[in-house]
C-alpha positions as CSV (number, residue, x, y, z in Angstrom):
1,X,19.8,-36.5,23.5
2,X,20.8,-32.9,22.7
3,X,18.7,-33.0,19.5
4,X,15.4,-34.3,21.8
5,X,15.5,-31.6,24.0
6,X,15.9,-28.8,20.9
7,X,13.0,-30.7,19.9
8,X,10.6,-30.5,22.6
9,X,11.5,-26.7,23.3
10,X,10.6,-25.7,20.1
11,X,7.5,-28.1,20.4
12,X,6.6,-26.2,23.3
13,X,7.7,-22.9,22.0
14,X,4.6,-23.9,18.9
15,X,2.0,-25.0,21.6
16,X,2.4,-22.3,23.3
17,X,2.1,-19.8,20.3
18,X,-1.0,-21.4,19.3
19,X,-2.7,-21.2,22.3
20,X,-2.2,-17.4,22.8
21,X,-3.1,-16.8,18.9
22,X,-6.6,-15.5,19.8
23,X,-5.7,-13.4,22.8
24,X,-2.7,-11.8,19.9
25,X,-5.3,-11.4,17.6
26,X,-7.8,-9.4,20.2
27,X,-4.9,-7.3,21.0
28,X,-4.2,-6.5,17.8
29,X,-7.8,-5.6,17.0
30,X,-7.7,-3.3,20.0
31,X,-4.9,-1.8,19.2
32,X,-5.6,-0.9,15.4
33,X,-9.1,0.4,16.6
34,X,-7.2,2.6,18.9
35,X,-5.3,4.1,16.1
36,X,-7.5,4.7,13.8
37,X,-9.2,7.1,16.1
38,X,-5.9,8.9,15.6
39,X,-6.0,9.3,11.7
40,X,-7.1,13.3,10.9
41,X,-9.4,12.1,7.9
42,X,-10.0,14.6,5.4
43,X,-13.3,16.8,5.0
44,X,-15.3,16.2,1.8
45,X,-14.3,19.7,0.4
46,X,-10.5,18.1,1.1
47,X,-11.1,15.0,-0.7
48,X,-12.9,16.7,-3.6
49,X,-10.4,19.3,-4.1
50,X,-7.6,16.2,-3.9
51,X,-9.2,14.0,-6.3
52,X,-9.8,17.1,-8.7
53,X,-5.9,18.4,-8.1
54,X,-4.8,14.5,-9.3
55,X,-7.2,14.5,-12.1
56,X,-6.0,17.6,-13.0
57,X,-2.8,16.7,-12.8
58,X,-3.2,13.5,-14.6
59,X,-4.7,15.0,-17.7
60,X,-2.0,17.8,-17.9
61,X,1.0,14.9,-17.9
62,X,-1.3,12.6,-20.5
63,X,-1.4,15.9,-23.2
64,X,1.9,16.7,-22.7
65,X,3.1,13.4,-23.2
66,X,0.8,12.6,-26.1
67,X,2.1,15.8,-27.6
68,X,5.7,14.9,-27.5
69,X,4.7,11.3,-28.8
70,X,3.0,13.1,-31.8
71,X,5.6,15.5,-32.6
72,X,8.2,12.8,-32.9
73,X,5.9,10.5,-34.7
74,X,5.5,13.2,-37.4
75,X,9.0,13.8,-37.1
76,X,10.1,10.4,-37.6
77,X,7.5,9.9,-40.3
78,X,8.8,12.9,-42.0
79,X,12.3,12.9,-42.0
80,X,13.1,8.6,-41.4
81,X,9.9,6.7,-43.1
């Protein structure tokens, strides 16, 4: 008996869910709509100088990485091989 009625709450609980899925999902539409009118999105000159900073950036890391790589494959070839 105690198991039937867990049973049909949670049934209910399920129905209930289901039938309030599209109303949740207009609400959340709304509400991420809302939100995004909040974001401070960057100016073009901002998202230029951003992407050229991480280029930048990127290519100074790649050189200095491929330098150490290539001292210590001379190094090894050198001095091991």
């Amino acid at each position: 008996m105690a198991g039937e009625a867990i049973f049909k709450t949670s049934k209910s609980f399920i129905t209930m869910n289901i039938r309030q899925f599209p109303k949740k999902i207009l609400t959340f539409l709304k509400e991420v709509r809302l939100e995004m009118k909040k974001i401070n999105w960057p100016t073009r000159q901002e998202t230029l100088r951003y992407t050229l900073i991480v280029i930048g950036v990127s290519i100074a890391v790649a050189i200095f990485l491929g330098g150490i790589d290539f001292i210590f494959t001379t190094l090894l070839n050198k001095f091991i091989l």
